[in-house]
C-alpha positions in Angstrom: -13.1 0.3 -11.5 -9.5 -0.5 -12.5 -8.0 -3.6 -10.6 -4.3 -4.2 -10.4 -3.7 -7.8 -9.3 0.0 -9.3 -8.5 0.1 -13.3 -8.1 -2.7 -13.1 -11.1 -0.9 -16.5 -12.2 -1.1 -18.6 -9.4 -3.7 -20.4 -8.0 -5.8 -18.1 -6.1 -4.8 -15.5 -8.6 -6.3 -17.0 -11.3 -9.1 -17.7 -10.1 -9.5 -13.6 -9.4 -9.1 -12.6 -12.2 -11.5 -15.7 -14.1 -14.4 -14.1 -11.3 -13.7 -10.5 -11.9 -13.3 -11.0 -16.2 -16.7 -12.7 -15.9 -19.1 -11.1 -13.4 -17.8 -7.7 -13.9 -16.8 -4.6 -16.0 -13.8 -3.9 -13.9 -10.5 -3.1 -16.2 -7.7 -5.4 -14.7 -4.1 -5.0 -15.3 -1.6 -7.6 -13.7 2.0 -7.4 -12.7 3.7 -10.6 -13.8 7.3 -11.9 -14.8 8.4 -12.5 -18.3 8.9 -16.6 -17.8 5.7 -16.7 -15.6 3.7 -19.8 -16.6 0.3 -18.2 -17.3 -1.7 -21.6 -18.1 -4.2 -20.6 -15.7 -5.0 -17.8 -17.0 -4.4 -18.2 -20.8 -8.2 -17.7 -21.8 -8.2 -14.7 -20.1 -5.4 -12.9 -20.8 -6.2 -10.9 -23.8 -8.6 -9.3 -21.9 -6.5 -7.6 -19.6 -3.4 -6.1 -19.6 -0.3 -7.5 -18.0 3.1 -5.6 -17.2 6.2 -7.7 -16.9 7.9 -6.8 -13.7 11.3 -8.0 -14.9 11.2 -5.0 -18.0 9.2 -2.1 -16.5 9.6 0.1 -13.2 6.5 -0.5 -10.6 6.4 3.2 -10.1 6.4 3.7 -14.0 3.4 0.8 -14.6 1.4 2.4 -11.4 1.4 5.7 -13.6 0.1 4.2 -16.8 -2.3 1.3 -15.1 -3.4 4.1 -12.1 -5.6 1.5 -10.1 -8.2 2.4 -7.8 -7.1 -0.4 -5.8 -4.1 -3.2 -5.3 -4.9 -6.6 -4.5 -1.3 -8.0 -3.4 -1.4 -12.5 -4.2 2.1 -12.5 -5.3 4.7 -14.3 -3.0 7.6 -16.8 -2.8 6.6 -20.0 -0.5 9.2 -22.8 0.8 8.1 -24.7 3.5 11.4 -24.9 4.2 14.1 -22.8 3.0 18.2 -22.7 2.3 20.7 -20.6 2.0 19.6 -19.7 -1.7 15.8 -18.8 -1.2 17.0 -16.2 1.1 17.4 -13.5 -1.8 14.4 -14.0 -3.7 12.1 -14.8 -0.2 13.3 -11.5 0.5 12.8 -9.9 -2.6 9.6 -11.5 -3.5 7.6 -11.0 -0.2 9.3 -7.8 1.5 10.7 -5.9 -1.5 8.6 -6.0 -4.2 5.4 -5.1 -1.6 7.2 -2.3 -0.6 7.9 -0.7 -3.6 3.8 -1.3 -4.4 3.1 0.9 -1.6 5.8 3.5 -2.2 4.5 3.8 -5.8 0.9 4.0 -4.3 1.9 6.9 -2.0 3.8 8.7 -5.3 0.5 8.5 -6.9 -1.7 8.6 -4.6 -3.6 5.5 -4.9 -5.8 4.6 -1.6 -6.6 1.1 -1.1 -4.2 -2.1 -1.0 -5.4 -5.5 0.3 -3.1 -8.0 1.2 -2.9 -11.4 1.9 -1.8 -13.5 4.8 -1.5 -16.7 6.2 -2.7 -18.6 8.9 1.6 -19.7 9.0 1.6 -16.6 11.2 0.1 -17.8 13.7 -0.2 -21.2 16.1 -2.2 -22.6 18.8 -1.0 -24.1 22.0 -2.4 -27.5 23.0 -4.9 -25.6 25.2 -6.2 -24.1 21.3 -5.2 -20.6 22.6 -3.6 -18.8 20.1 -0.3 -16.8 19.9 1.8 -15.7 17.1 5.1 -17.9 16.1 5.6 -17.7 12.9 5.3 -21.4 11.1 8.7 -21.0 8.9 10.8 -17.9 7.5 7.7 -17.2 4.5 5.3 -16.8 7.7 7.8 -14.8 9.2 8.6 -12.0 5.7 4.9 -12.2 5.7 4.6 -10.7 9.3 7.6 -8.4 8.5 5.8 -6.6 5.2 2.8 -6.3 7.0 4.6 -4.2 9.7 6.1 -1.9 6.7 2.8 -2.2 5.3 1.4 -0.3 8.8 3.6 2.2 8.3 3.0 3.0 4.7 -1.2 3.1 5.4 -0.9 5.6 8.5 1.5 7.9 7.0 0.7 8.4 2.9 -3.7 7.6 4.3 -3.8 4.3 2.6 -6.4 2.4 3.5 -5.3 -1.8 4.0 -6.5 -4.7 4.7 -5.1 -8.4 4.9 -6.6 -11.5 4.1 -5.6 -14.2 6.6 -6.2 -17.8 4.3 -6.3 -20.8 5.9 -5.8 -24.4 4.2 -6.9 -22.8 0.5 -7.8 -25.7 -1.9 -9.4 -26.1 -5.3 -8.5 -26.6 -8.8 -5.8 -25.5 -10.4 -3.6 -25.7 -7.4 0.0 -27.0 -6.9 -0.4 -30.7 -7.7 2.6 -31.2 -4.9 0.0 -29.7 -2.2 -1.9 -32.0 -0.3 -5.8 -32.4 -2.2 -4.1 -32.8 -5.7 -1.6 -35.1 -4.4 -4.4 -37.3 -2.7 -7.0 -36.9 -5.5 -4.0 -37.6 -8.4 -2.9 -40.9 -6.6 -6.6 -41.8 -6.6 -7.3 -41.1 -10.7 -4.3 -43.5 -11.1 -5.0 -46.0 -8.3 -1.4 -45.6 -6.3 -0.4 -46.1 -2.8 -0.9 -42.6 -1.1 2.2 -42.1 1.4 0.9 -40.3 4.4 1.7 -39.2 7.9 -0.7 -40.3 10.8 -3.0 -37.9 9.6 -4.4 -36.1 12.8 -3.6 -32.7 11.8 -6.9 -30.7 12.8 -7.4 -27.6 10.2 -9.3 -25.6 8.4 -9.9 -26.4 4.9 -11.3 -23.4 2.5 -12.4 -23.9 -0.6 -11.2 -21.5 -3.5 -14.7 -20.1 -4.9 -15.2 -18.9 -0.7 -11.9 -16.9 -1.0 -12.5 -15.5 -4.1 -16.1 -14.1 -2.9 -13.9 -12.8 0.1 -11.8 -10.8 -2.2 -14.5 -9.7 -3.8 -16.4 -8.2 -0.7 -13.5 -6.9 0.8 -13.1 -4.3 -2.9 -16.5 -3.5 -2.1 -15.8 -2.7 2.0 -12.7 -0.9 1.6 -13.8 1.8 -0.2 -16.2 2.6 2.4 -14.2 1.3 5.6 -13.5 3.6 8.5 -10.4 2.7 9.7 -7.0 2.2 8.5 -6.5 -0.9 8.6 -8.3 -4.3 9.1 -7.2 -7.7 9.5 -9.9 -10.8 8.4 -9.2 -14.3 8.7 -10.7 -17.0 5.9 -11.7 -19.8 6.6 -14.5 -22.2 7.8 -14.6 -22.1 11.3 -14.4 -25.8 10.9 -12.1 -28.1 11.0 -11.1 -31.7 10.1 -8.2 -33.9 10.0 -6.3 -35.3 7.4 -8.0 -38.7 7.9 -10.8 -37.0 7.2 -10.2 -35.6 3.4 -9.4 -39.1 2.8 -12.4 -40.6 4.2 -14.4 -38.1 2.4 -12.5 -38.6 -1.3 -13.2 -42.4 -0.8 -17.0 -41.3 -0.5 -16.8 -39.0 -3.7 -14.7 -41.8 -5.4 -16.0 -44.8 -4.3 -12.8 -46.2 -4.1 -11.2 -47.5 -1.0 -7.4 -45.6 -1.2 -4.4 -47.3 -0.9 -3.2 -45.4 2.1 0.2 -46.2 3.9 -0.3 -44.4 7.3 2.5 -42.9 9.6 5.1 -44.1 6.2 6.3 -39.9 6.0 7.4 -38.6 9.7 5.7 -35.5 11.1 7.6 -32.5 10.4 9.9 -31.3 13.2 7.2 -28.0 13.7 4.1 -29.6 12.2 1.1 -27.5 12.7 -1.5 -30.0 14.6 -4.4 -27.5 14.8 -5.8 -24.4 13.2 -9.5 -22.7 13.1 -10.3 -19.6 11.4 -11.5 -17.2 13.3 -14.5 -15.4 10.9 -16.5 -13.3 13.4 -14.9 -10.0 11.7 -15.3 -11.4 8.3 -19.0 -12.1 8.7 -19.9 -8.9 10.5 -17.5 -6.3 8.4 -17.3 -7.9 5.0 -21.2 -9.5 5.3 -19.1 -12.6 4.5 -19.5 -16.2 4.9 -18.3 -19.6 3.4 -20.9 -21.2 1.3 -19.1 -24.3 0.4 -18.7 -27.6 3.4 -15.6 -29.7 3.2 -17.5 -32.4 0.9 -19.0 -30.0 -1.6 -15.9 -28.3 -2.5 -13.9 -31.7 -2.5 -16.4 -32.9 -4.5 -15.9 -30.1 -7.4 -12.4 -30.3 -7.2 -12.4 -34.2 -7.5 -14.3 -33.4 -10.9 -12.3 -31.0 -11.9 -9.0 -33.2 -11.8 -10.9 -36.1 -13.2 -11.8 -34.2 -16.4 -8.6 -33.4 -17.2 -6.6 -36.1 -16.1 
């Protein structure tokens, strides 16, 4: 099978493409920019091939890569935005999608899975769900996946999102929350913390990235047009939580200055995958709890501190 993967450098990308180099024959290409960082992937990559986005035409590297499927990672994420992200937000999650799926219906090219977020979506203080978009990336990622709807009913491209909630792991952002705490513990500093009751649902990487991997093997064979999946746990847990738990993996007692960073003006207090479809469609499940895959990525950070 021939894989084209965008976001192959980031986090959850790169840890695609490590899965799919080492557990299968599959011929990946990836779309990439010139100045991309690719340290995540770096023993990998001469054993795919990568396009650079910012010197070749999509429609021209969709002719010479022709995929049998798209697996769409790439995005632009502020949590909260100015004036100046506007153009590349834009760009990055509306545009450059688009253009995917217009050079997919050129060449005909069937199946595109995309990924969401759980951003799209909030629950009331009764935990009944409804959608308000978290900040303007939730709301570009709502917007593509309308034009995405109309590219899949009228060029018969089959699609399917990927709704993550809380990912975590190694190689993440170290400004995101688990490499923030676990970093301030390796070097035994304060940890500056809101109150910590945010409820959500933590997922650990190697459970998305056997997601992705099921849904290749569903969409080829799905009926309908399009499906949407959430990924997650089903379970949740606080904030106060992941600490209490890295303290057990540690066996430190953290420095933790509670309530010294404010709540955000639209904090999200409560999330839970829903993974009912996941589990009955994909024949998906998570494998990993909240202290097994903490405990990995604790190791992981420790190694190479």
């Amino acid at each position: 099978m021939r894989v084209l993967i965008t976001g192959a450098t980031g986090f959850i990308g790169s840890h695609l493409v490590e899965y799919i180099v080492n557990n299968t024959k599959n011929e990946i290409f990836i779309l990439k920019r010139s100045s991309s960082d690719i340290w995540r992937i770096k023993e990998y990559i001469n054993k795919l091939k990568a396009f650079d986005i910012d010197k070749e035409d999509i429609l021209d590297v969709i002719k010479k890569s022709k995929p049998d499927v798209i697996i769409h990672l790439a995005t632009y994420y502020k949590k909260k935005h100015d004036y100046n992200d506007l153009p590349i937000m834009i760009n990055s999650n509306i545009e450059f999608p688009m253009r995917l799926l217009e050079a997919m219906a050129s060449e005909n090219i069937k199946y595109f899975i995309n990924t969401g977020t759980f951003f799209e979506s909030v629950y009331s203080y009764s935990t009944q769900r409804f959608i308000r978009p978290f900040n303007l990336y939730a709301s570009t990622k709502l917007a593509f996946e309308e034009i995405m709807r109309f590219y899949l009913y009228t060029y018969d491209i089959k699609g399917i999102t990927l709704k993550l909630f809380s990912p975590y792991g190694c190689k993440e952002n170290p400004k995101k929350l688990i490499p923030y705490l676990i970093n301030k513990i390796l070097k035994d500093e304060e940890i500056e913390m809101t109150e910590g009751n945010q409820t959500l649902d933590f997922t650990y990487v190697k459970d998305i990235i056997d997601a992705y991997i099921k849904t290749i093997k569903y969409i080829f064979n799905m009926k309908e047009i399009y499906q949407t999946f959430e990924i997650g746990t089903g379970i949740t847990h606080t904030l106060r939580e992941i600490v209490s738990i890295l303290e057990k993996i540690s066996g430190k007692v953290l420095k933790v200055n509670w309530g010294k960073i404010p709540y955000a003006e639209n904090e999200i207090f409560y999330s839970k995958a829903d993974i009912m479809n996941a589990m009955n469609f994909l024949r998906w499940k998570p494998k990993y709890d909240l202290e097994k895959g903490l405990e990995e990525t604790f190791e992981w950070y420790k190694i190479r501190r």
